[in-house]
VEXDREN-2710 file (C-alpha; in Angstrom, 1 decimal):
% VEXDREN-2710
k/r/px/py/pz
1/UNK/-14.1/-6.5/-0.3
2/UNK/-15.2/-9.2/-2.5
3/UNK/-12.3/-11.1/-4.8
4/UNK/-14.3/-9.2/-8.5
5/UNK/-12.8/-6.0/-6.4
6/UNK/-9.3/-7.3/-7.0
7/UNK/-9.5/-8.9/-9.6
8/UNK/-12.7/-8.3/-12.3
9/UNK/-13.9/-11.7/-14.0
10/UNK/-12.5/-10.4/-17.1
11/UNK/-9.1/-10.0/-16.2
12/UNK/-6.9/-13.1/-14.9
13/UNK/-3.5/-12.0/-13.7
14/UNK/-1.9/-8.4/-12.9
15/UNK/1.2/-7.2/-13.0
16/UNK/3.5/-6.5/-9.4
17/UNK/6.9/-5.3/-9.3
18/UNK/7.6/-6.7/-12.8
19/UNK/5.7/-10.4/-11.7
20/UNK/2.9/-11.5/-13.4
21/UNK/0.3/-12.8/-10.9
22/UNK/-2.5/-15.2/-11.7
23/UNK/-5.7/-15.2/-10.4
24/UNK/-6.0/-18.6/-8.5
25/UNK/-2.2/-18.6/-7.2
26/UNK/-3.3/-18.3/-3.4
27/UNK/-5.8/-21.6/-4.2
28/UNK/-3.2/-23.7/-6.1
29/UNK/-1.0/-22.7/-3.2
30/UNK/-3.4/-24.4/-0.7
31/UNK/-4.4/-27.0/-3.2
32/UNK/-0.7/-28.0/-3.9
33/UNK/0.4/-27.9/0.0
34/UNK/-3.0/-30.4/0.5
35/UNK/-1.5/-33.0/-1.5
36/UNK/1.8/-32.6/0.0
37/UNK/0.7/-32.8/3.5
38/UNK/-1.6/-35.6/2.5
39/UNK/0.9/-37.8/0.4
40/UNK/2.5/-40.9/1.4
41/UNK/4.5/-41.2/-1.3
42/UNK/7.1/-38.6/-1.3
43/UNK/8.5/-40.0/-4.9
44/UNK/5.4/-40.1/-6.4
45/UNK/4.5/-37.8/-9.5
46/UNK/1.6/-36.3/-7.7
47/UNK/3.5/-35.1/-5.1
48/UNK/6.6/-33.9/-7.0
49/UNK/4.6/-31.6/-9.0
50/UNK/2.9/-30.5/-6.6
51/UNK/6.2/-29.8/-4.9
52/UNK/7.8/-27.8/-7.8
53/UNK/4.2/-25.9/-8.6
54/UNK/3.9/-25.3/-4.6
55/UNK/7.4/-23.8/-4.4
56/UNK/7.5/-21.4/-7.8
57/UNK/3.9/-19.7/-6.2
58/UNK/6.4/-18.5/-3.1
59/UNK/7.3/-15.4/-4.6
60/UNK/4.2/-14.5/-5.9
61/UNK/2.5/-14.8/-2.5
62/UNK/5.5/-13.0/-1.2
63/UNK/4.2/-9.9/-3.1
64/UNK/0.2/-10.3/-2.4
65/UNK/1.4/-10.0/1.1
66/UNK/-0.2/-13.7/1.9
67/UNK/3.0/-14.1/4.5
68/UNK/2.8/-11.1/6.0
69/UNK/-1.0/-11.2/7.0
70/UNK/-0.9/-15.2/7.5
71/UNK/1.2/-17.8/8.9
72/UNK/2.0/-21.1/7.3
73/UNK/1.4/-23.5/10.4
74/UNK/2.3/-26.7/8.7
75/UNK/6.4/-27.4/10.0
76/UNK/6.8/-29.7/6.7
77/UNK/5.2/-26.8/4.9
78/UNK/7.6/-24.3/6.3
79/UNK/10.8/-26.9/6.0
80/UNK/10.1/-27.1/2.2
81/UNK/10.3/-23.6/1.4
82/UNK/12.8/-22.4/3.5
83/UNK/15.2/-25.2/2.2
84/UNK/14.0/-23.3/-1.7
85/UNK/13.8/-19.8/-0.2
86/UNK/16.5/-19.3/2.3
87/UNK/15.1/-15.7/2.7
88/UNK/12.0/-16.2/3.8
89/UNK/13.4/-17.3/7.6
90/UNK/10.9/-15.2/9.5
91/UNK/8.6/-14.3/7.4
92/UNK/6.3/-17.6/7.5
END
C-alpha cells in the first residue's frame, strides 16, 4: 500500500476515536526520538522540545497501531514514555 492510500495529498490529518491525527506524526516521532537519543545536553531547548513534542505523539501512535506492529528498541526511549504513560507497560 503506498502512504497516498492512507492518506491522499490533499488531505492532512483524519479523524480516530475522537483524535485528530496528522499526516507526518509517525516521522516527527522518529525525528524527535533522534535528537533525544543524540543529545548531550539534556537541559537544552532542542531537546526539551523535542521531549514534550516526542511524548504528546504517544497516543496518537497508540491508535495507528505503530506499537502494536513495532517495538521501540531504544531503553531511554521506552524509560521516557513509560514514566508519561504509565499504561503503556507492555505495549512498547
Amino acid at each position: 500500500m503506498k502512504p497516498s492510500a492512507i492518506l491522499p495529498d490533499d488531505i492532512n490529518n483524519v479523524e480516530i476515536n475522537g483524535q485528530t491525527l496528522r499526516k507526518g506524526s509517525v516521522a516527527a516521532f522518529l525525528a524527535n526520538v533522534n535528537i533525544i537519543e543524540n543529545n548531550i545536553d539534556t537541559t537544552g531547548q532542542a531537546y526539551m522540545e523535542a521531549l514534550k513534542d516526542m511524548l504528546e505523539l504517544v497516543p496518537a501512535l497508540e491508535l495507528l497501531g505503530v506499537f502494536k506492529h513495532l517495538a521501540i528498541r531504544s531503553e531511554n526511549i521506552k524509560t521516557i514514555i513509560l514514566q508519561a504513560w504509565p499504561d503503556m507497560a507492555g505495549k512498547l
